[in-house]
C-alpha positions as MATLAB code, in Angstrom:
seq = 'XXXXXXXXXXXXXXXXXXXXXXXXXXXXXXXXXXXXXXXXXXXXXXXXXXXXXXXXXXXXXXXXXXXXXXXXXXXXXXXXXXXXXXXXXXXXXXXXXXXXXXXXXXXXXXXXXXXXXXXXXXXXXXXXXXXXXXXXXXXXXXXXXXXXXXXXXXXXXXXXXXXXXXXXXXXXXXXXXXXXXXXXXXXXXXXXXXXXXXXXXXXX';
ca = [
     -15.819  -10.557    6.474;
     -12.580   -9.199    5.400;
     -10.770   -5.791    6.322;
      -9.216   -3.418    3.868;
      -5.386   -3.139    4.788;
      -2.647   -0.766    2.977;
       0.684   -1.441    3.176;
       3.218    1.679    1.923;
       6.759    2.328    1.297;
       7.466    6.005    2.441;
      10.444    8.606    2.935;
      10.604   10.474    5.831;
       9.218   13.269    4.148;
       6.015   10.904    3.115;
       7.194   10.354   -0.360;
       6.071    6.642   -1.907;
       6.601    6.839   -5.628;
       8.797    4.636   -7.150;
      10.639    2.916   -4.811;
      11.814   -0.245   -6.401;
      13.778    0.932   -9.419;
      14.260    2.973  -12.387;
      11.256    3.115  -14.736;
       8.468    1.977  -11.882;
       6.804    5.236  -11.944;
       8.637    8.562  -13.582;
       5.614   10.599  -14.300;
       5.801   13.898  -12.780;
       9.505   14.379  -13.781;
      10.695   11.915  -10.544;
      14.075   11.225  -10.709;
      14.970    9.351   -7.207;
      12.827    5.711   -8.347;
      14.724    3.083   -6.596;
      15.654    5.052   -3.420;
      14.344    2.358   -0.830;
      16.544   -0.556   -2.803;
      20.078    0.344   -0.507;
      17.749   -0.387    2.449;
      16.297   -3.231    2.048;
      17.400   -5.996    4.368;
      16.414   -9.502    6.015;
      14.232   -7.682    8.202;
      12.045   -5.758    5.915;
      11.359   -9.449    3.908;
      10.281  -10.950    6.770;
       7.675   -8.564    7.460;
       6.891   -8.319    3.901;
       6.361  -11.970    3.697;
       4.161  -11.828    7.044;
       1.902   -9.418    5.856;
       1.304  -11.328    2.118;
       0.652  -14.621    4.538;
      -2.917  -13.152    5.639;
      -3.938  -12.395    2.377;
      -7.245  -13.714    0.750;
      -7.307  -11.047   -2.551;
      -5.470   -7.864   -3.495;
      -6.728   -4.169   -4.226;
      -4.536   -2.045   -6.921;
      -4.354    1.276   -8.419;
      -3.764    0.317  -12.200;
      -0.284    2.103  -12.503;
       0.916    0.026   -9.599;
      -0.961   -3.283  -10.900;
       1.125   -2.666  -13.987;
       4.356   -2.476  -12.316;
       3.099   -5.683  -10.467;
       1.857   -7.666  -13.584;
       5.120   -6.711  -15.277;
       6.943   -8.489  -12.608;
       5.457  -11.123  -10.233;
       4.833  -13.413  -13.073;
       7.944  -14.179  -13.644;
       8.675  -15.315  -10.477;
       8.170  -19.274  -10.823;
       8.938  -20.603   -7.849;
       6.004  -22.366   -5.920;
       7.583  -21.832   -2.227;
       7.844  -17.838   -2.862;
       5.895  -16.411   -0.458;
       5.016  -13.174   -2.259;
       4.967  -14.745   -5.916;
       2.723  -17.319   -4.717;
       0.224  -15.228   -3.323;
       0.352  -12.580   -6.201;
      -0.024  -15.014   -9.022;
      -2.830  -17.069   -7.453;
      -5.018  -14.847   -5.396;
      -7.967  -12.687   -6.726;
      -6.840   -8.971   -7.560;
      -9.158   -6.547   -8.373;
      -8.284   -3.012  -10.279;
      -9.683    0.485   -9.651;
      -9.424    1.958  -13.241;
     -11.677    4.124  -15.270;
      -9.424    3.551  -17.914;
      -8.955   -0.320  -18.096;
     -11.275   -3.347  -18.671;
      -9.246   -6.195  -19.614;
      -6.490   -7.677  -17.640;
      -4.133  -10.344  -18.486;
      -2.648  -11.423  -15.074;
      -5.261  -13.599  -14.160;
      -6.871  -13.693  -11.850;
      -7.786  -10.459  -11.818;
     -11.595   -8.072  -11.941;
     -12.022   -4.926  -12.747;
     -14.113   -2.538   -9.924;
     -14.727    0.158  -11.325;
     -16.375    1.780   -8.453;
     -13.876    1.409   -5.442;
     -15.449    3.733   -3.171;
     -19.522    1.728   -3.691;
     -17.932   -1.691   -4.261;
     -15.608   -2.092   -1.403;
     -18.127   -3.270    1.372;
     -18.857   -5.672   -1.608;
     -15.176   -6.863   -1.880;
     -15.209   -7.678    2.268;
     -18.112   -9.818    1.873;
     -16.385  -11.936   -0.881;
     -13.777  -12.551    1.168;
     -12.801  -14.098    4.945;
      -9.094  -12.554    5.832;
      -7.536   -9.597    4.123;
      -7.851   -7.824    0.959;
      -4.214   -6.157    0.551;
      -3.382   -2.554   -0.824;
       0.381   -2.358   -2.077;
       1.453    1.218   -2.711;
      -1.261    2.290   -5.181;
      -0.807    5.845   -4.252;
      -3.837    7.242   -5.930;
      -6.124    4.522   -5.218;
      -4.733    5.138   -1.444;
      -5.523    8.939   -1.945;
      -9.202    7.828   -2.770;
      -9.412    5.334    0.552;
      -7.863    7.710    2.981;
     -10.295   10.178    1.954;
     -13.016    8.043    2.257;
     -12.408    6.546    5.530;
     -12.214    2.568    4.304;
      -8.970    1.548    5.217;
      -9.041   -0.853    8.273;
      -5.685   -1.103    9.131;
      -1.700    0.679    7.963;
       1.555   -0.981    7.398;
       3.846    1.925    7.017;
       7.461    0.982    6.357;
       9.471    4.534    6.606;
      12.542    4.566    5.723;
      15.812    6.812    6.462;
      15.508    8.607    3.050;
      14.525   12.502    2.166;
      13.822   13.355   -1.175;
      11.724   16.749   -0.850;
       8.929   15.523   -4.420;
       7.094   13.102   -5.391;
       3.812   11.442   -4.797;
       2.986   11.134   -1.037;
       0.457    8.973    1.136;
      -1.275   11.353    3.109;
      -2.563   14.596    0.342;
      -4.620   17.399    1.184;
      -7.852   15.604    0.573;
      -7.201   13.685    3.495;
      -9.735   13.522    6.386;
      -8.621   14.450    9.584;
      -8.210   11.497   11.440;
      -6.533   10.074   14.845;
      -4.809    6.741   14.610;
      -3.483    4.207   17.047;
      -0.266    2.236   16.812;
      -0.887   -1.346   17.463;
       2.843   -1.836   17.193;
       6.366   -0.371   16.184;
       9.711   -2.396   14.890;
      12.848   -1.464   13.344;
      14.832   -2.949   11.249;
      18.488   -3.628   10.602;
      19.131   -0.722    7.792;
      16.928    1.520    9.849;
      13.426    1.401    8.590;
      10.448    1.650   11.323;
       7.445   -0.733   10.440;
       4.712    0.571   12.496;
       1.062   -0.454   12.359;
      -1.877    1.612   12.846;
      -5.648    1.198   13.110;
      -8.051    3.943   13.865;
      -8.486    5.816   16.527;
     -10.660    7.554   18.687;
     -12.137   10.470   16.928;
     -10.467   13.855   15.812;
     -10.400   16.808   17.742;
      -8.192   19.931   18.578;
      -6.758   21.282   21.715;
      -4.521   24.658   23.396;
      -1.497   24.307   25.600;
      -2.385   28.686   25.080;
      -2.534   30.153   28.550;
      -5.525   32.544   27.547;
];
């Protein structure tokens, strides 16, 4: 059965809107898209290109399968490891507002809270999340993501959509692991852990 991962872009301040380039995602008035582009190194494609290697299918938000569809397909080449997994693996689409997709192969779930023990059965390694901040929104607060990739990078910008919202449940994780990378981003991978509770360091 497969597990539900997310991998995210983020700021430091928890920001993940927009960050490959101008016109990915303005809504909301954002006017920093494009801010983890001078960061991006050797070291952040590697991992990138790790993660996409234990893919069996792919989970999106439809603003960010959009962005995707607009792109991946015109990446050719056979040997990409991204492009190859994106334009050949199964993607399914949380959207109340979209039924037909033309990036195939792709399904429509329309229910992604009901249909994603559905989703693990259908598959035998990893169904991938990609940004997808709503959809990630929905997830968090429902407790169904397995496992975190969190790239953060050296980068404040103060708006804009972030990962964690205020509808998210209170939670402990553990870190399974923790890299950095050339230009200074921290990859760091986290599962859950044991289960949520409060303390005092008060002396009374």
């Amino acid at each position: 059965m497969a597990e539900l991962t997310l991998t995210a872009f983020l700021t430091l301040d928890g920001v993940m809107q927009a960050p490959g380039g101008q016109g990915e995602d303005p809504s909301g008035g954002f006017q920093h898209e494009g801010w983890l582009v001078p960061h991006a190194d050797a070291d952040m494609g590697a991992a990138i290109d790790e993660i996409f290697s234990k893919a069996d299918a792919f989970l999106f938000g439809r603003t960010t399968y959009d962005i995707f569809a607009g792109h991946w397909p015109r990446v050719t080449d056979p040997n990409d490891p991204v492009a190859s997994k994106l334009n050949t693996l199964p993607k399914y689409v949380a959207s109340r507002t979209r039924t037909a997709f033309d990036w195939a192969p792709t399904e429509l779930l329309p229910d992604v809270v009901s249909g994603i023990a559905e989703l693990k059965e259908r598959h035998a390694r990893e169904i991938q999340v990609h940004g997808s901040c709503g959809l990630a929104q929905t997830l968090i607060e429902h407790d169904l993501i397995d496992e975190y990739r969190l790239f953060t990078f050296p980068v404040v910008i103060g708006s804009g959509k972030r990962l964690f919202g205020a509808s998210a449940t209170p939670a402990n994780l553990t870190l399974l692991r923790s890299s950095a990378t050339s230009a200074g981003a921290v990859i760091s991978v986290y599962r859950r852990g044991p289960a949520f509770q409060t303390g005092s360091f008060m002396l009374d």
